[in-house]
N, C-alpha and C positions, 0 to 999 in steps of 0.2 A: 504494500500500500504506500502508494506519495505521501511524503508530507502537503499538510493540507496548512493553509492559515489559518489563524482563529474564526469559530463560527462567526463572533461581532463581529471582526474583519470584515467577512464574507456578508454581512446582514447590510454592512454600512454602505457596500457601493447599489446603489440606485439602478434601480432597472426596468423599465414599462414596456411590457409584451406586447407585444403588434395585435391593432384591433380594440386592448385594452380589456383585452379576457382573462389575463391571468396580472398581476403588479405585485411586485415586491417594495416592502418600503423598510425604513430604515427602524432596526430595532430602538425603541427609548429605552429599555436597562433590561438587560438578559438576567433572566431569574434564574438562582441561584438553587443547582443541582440537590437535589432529595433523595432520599431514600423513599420509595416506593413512589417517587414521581414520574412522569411523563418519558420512559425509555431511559429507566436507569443506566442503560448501560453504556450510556456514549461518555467517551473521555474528554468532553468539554467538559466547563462549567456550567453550562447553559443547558438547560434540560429539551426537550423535545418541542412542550409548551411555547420556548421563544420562538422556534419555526411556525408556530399558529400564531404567537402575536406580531410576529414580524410580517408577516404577509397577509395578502385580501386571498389567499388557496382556501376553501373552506375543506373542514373536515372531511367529505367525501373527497376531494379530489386528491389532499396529503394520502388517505390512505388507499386510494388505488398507486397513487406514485410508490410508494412503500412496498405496495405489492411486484410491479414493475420491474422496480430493482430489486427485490428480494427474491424474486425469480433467477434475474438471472446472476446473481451474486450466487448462488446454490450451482449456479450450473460451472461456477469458476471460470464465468465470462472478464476479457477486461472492460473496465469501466467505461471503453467506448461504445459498449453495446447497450448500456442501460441511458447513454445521450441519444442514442440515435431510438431507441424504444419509448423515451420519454416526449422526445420530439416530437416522433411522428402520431402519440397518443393526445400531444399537445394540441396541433393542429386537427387531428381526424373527429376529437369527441371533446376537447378542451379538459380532459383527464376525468369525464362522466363515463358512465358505464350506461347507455345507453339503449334502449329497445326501438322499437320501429315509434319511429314519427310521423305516421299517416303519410297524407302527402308529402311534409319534407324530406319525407326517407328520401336517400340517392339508391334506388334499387331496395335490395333485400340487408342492405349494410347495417350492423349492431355492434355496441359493445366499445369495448376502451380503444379500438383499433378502428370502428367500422368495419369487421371483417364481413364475407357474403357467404353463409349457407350455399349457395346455388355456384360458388366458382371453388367450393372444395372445403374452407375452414372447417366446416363443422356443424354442425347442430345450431338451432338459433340458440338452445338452453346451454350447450359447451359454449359458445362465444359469449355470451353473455356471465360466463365464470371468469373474472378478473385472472385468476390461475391460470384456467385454462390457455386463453386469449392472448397473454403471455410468452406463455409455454410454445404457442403455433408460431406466434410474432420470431422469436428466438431462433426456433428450428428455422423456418426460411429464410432468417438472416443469415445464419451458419452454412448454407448451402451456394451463398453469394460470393463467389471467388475476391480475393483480397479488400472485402467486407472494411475490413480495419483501416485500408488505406484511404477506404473514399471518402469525399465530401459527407456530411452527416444526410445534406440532404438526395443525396445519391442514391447511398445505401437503404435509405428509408423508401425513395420511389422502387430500388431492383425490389422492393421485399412488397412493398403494396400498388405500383403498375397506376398511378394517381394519374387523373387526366390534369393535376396541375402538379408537374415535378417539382417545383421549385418552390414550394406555397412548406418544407418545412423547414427551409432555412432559417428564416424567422423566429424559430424557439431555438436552435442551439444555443444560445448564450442561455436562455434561461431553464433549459435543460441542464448543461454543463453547471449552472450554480448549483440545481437543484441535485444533481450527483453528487456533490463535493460536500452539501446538508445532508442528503439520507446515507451517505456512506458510513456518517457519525451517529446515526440510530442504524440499522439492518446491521452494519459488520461487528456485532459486540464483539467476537473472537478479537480483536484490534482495542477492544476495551482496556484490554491485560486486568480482568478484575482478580482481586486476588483470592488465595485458594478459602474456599468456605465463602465466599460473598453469597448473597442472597439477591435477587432482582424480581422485578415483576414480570410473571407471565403475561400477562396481556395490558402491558400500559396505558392506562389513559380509561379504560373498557368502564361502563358503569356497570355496578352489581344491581343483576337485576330479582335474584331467587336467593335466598340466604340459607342455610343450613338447619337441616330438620324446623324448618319453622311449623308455627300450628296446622298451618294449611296443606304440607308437605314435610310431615313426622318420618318418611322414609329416605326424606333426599339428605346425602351423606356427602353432598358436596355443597358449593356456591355457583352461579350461575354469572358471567361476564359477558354481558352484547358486544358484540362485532360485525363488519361487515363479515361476509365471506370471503378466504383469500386474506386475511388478515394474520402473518405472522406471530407464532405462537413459540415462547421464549424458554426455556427451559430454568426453572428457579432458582439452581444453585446447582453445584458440581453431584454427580453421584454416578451410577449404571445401570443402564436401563434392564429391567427385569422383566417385561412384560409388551408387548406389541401384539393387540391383535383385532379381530373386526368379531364384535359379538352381537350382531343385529340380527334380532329372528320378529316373524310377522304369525300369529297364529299356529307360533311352536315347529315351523319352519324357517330355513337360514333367510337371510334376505343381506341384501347387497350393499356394501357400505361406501361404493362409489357415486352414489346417487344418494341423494335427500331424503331424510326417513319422515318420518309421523308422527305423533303423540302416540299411535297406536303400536307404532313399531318399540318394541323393548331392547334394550341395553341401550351402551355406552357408541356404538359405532365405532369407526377407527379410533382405538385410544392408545396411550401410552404407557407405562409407570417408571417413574424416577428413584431408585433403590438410596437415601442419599448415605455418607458415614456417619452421622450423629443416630444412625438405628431408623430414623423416619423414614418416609414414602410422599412423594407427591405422584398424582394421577391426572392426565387430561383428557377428556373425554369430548366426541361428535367433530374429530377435524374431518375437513373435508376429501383426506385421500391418505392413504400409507402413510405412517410416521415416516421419518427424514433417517431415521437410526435404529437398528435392528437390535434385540436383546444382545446382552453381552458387553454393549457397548458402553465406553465412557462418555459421558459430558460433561461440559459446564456452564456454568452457570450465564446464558445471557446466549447461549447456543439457540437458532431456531431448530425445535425441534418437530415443526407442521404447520398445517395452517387452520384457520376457524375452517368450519363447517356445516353442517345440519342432519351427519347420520344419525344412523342409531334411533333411540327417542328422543327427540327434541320437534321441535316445534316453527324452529329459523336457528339461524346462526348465531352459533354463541360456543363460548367455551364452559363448560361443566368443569371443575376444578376441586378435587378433594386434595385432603392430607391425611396420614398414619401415621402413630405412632411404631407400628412396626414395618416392617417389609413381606407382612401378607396379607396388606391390602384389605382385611372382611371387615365386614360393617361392624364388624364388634371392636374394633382398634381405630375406628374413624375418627378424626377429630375436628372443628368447627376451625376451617381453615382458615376464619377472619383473625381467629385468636390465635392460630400457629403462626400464621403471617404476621402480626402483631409483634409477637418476643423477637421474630425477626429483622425488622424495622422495616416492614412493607404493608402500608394501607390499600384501601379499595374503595373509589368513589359510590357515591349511590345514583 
């Protein structure tokens, strides 16, 4: 990874997006990093938070960008592939995720890309998955012979064939900022946090289901809204002990690559986190395969998925227990507001 200049640095120079769709403005005072705040795990001082007050980006658009590059950061892309995917997501949807717009549709085009159902991407329901949409966006960059050397907005036309080539030059600069800021929240590995740190699994997320409440005496976790496609962080160092898709429909298996139901039972793709202090965290309903197979080590601020909707659940959100021990049963559960707590990591409401 380059050295990067300070995020204020990077907040202070001025920059107005063509059109007047997206403006970055000049931080007035970067608030001052927390535990259990907004993407504990970036090595500024400046928590995540200053990139929401620093800029007119609203919440939905930061976290499809997040997803963008978190994509291809997983894939061990260089950083010019997350300019030129940001770019062109810049100019095609204005970093919205998109469905059909009646008449303004251009064709059958959707999603953080525009991509079209009818010329191959996909599904209108796979395009319309920030992951997904992504994940295509990537591959046919990587099939684009010396990809790396072209102009931003070159590469972005080989990959999407736009009747206006030229129309995404106009964000590279404010792509390229915007890599040099989410590099500092998506790369926690670059954190260096130290060994036993603690972080939040899904920063910023508001708790929306609280632990065995009166209304739900069986729920052995906490419930955190997200979009889907919303990087899901791993709490602290330990080995993962457990990976696997346990969604069944009427006492048969059911598929945990697609959206489950209220009706559908278990957890969906989950995880579990074995940590050394004897405890256990578990994430439950990501939306595809964990990132890391049993056996494996992590740490602490590691993406270890992304949000979801398998299993039972309802929309997207992360399900989130803790254990006092490392087998995980309801009878060792513990009200994760309070284990997170002695750890110094809160959770909005």
């Amino acid at each position: 990874m380059n050295a990067r200049a300070p995020l204020a640095a990077l907040l202070a120079l001025p920059f107005v997006a063509a059109l007047g769709l997206i403006v970055l403005t000049a931080a007035a005072s970067a608030p001052e990093l927390v535990d259990g705040g907004f993407y504990t795990c970036r090595t500024e001082a400046e928590g995540s938070a200053a990139l929401i007050e620093a800029t007119q980006l609203s919440d939905e658009q930061i976290q499809n960008a997040i997803t963008i590059y978190s994509v291809g950061a997983e894939r061990g892309l260089p950083e010019q592939a997350m300019v030129i995917a940001l770019a062109t997501a810049m100019q095609e949807s204005n970093l919205r995720n998109l469905g059909h717009l009646g008449e303004a549709n251009d064709h059958d085009s959707l999603g953080l890309f525009q991509q079209r159902p009818s010329s191959g991407w996909g599904t209108p329901e796979q395009i319309q998955d920030p992951v997904y949409a992504s994940t295509k966006f990537y591959d046919k960059l990587e099939t684009i012979g010396d990809w790396e050397g072209m102009a931003v907005t070159d590469a972005a036309q080989a990959v999407q064939i736009s009747a206006f080539p030229d129309a995404y030059a106009k964000w590279e600069p404010l792509a390229r900022l915007a890599v040099d800021l989410l590099a500092t929240i998506v790369n926690c590995e670059s954190a260096d946090l130290p060994e036993g740190a603690w972080t939040n699994p899904l920063p910023g997320a508001p708790l929306v289901s609280e632990y065995r409440s009166s209304d739900r005496p069986e729920h052995d976790g906490i419930d955190l809204w997200a979009d889907k496609g919303i990087p899901i962080y791993a709490a602290s160092d330990g080995a993962v002990n457990r990976v696997r898709c346990n969604a069944t429909l009427y006492g048969a298996d059911y598929s945990c690559d697609i959206d489950g139901s209220p009706e559908v039972r278990g957890c969906g793709w989950y995880m579990q986190i074995a940590h050394p202090d004897g405890t256990l965290t578990r994430y439950c309903h990501m939306v595809s395969e964990p990132l890391f197979k049993v056996g494996d080590a992590v740490e602490a601020g590691d993406i270890i998925g992304y949000v979801g909707s398998s299993g039972n659940s309802s929309g997207p959100h992360l399900h989130l227990e803790a254990h006092t021990t490392h087998d995980a049963s309801s009878a060792d559960a513990t009200d994760p507001l309070s284990y997170f707590a002695e750890r110094g990591i809160s959770f909005s409401s």
